[in-house]
C-alpha positions in Angstrom: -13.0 2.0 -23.2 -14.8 2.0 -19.7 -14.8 5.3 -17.8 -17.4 5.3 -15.6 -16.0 8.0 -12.8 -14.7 8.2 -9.4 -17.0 6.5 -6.1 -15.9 6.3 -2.6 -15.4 3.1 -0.8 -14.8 3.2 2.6 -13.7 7.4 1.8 -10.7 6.1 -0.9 -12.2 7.2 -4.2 -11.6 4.5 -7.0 -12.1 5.1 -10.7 -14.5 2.2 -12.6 -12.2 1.9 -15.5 -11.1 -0.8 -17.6 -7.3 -1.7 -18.6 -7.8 0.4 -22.1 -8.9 3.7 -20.4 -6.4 3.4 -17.5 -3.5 2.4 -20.3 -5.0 5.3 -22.7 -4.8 8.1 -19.6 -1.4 7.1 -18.4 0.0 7.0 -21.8 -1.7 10.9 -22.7 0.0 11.9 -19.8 3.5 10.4 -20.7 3.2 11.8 -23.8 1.6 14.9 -23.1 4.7 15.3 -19.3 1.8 15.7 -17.1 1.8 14.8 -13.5 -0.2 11.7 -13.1 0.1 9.7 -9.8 -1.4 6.4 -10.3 -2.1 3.4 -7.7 -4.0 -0.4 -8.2 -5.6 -0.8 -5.0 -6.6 -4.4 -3.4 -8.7 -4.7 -0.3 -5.1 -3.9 2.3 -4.8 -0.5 -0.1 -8.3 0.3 0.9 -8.1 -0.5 4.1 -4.3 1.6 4.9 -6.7 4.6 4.0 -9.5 4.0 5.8 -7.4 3.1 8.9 -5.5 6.4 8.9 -7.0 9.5 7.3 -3.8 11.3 6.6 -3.5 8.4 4.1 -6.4 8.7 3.0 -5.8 12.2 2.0 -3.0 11.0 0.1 -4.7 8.3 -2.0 -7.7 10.6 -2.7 -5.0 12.7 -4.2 -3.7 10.4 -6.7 -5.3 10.7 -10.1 -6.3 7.8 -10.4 -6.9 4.6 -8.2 -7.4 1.2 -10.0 -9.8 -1.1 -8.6 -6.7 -4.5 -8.1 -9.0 -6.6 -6.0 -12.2 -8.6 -7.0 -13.4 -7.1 -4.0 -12.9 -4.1 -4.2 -14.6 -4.3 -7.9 -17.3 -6.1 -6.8 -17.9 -3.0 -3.8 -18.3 -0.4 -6.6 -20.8 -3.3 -8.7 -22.9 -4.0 -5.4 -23.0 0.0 -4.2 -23.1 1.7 -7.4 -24.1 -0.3 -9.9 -20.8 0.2 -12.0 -20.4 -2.9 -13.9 -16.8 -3.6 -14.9 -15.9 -6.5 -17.3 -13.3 -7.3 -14.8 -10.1 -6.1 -12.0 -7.3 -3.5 -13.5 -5.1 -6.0 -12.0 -1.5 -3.9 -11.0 0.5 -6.6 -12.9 -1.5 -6.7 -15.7 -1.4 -2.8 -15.9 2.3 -2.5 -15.8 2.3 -4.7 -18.8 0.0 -3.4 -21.0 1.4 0.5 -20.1 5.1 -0.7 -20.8 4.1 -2.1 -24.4 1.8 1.0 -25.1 4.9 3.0 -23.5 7.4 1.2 -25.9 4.7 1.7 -29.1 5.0 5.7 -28.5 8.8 5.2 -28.0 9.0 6.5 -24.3 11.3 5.2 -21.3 10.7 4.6 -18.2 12.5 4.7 -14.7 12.1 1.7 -12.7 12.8 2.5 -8.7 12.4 0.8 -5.4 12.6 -3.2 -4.9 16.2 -4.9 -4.6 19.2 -4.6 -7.3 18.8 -8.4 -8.4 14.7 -8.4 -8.5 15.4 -4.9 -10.7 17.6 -6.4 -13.5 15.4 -9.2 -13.9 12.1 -7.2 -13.9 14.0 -5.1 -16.3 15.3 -7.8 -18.6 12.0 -9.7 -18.9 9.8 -6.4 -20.1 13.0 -6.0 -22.7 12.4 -9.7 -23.9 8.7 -9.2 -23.6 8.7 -5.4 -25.4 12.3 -5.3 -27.5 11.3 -1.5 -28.2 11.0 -0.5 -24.3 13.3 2.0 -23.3 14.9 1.8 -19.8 16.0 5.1 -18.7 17.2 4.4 -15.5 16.7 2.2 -12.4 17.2 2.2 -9.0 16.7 0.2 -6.2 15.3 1.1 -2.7 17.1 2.5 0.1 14.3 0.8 2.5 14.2 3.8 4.8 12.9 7.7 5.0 15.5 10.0 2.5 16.4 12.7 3.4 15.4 16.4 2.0 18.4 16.5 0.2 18.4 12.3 -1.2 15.1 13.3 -2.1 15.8 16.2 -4.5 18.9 14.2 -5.6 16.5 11.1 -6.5 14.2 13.7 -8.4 17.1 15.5 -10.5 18.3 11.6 -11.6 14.7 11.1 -12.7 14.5 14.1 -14.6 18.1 13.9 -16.4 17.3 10.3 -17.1 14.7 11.8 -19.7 12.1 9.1 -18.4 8.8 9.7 -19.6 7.0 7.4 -16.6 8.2 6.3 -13.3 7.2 2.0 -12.3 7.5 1.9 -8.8 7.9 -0.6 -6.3 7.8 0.3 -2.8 4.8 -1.7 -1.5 1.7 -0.5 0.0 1.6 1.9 1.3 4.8 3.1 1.1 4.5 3.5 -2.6 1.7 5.7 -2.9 3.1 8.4 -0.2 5.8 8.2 -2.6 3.6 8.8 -5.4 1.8 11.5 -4.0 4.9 13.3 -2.5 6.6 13.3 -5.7 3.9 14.0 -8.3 4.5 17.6 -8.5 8.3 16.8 -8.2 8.6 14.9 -11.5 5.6 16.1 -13.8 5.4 12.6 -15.3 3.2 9.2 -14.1 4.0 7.6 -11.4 2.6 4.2 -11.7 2.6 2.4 -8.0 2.3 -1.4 -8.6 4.2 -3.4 -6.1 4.4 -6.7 -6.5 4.4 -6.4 -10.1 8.3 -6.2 -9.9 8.4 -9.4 -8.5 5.9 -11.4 -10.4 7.5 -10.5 -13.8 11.0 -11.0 -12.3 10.0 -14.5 -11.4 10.9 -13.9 -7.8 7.5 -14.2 -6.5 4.4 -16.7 -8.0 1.1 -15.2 -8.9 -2.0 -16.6 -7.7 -3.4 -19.1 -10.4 -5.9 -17.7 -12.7 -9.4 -19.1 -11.3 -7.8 -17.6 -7.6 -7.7 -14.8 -9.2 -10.9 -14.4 -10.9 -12.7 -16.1 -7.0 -11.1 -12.9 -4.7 -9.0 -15.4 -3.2 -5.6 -14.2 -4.4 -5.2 -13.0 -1.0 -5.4 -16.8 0.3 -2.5 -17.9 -2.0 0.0 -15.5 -0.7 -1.0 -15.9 2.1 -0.1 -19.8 2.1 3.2 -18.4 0.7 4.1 -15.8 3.3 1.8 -16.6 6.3 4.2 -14.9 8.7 3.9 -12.1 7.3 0.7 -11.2 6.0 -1.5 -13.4 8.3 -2.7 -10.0 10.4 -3.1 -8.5 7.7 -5.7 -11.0 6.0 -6.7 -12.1 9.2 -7.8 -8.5 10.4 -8.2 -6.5 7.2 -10.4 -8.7 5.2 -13.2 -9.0 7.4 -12.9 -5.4 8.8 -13.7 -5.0 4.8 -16.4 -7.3 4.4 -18.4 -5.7 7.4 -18.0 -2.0 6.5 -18.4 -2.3 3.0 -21.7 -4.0 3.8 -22.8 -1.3 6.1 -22.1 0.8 3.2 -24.3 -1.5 1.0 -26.8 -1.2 3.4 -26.8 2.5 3.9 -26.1 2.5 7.5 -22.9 4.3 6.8 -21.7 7.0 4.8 -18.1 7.2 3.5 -16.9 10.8 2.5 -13.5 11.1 0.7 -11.2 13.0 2.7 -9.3 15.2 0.6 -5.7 16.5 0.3 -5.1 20.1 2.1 -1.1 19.8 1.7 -0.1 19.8 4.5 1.0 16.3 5.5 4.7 15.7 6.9 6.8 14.3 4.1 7.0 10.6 5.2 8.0 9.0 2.0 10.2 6.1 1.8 12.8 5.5 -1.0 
């Protein structure tokens, strides 16, 4: 188990853990109802908080950010030294929490995503994990709730008895949901994205040795070029530059840090 504390790239702290201490703190905190907002972040999820600092408040007040993206593993190798077997990769995260979720015997509430990607995310973690418990699920509205949709979200979360939320918003929707609604619920929040539809089948994953290269981003790319073309085209490199001046030590990153009082701008 790999817990090697919290470093700053680009001001977004990310924790240098492995999959067995993030699965170990997510599951304490399931079993333990603590509030425990978690997010896998890939170079875009970096780069949302460094672009707009009332985000990054928000991701510097989740518990604990997962390093998704080669790159942004390789950042906290080549800055501070914190050698990492490999990614927490969001995907593989939701899996290996669901089967240590279903070992304990706790449920889970899946929200956001569409109705059909839902059932079939929910279906496959059944075939894969016959003892996960589905407490509830729910789909996204795709706009801002309102104060009283919100509080009627969090009283269905609650009576569902779920001991864990998956959620599937998309970045970065997702984690101003996860932040908003930490002290809400008092249980995880795990923020994984397109983990719903890679294990509903909806969407393919990158192929292994993409994977393991940093050039996932180039095979969704190929698959959705319309719309995530700015977003590598711009991002990446805006990455690449700063995270070398940060490298370098020509520039200095400090986490900004939550002061609660950012406008509730959540999505559900």
């Amino acid at each position: 188990m790999i817990n090697l504390g919290k470093y700053s790239i680009l001001g977004i702290n990310v924790n240098a853990v492995d999959y067995e201490s993030a699965v170990s703190s997510i599951t304490n905190a399931a079993k333990n109802k603590q509030a425990f907002a978690v997010s896998a972040l890939a170079v875009h999820g970096v780069m949302t908080g460094f672009l707009d600092s009332t985000h990054a408040r928000r991701l510097n007040g989740l518990d604990l950010v997962v390093p998704d993206g080669q790159p942004v593993r390789w950042a906290l190798s080549g800055i501070y030294k914190k050698q990492l077997p490999d990614r927490v990769y969001g995907p593989n995260l939701t899996l290996k929490v669901a089967e240590s979720l279903a070992r304990e015997g706790l449920s889970v509430y899946l929200y956001g995503s569409k109705k059909e990607t839902l059932a079939k995310f929910a279906d496959n973690l059944q075939r894969l994990y016959p003892r996960f418990k589905i407490a509830g699920m729910e789909e996204s509205k795709f706009r801002r709730l309102s104060t009283d949709e919100r509080l009627e979200l969090v009283a269905r979360i609650k009576a569902s008895g779920a001991s864990a939320v998956f959620l599937g918003l998309g970045c970065p929707r997702q984690e101003t949901w996860a932040y908003e609604y930490r002290n809400l619920l008092n249980i995880p929040i795990l923020a994984v994205g397109a983990a719903f539809d890679f294990h509903a089948g909806t969407l393919p994953q990158a192929p292994k040795w993409m994977q393991d290269a940093g050039l996932e981003w180039l095979f969704r790319l190929i698959q959705e070029p319309k719309r995530l073309w700015q977003r590598y085209a711009i991002l990446n490199p805006l990455y690449v530059w700063h995270v070398l001046q940060q490298y370098l030590g020509l520039k200095k990153f400090a986490p900004t840090m939550p002061d609660g009082q950012e406008k509730i701008e959540s999505y559900g």
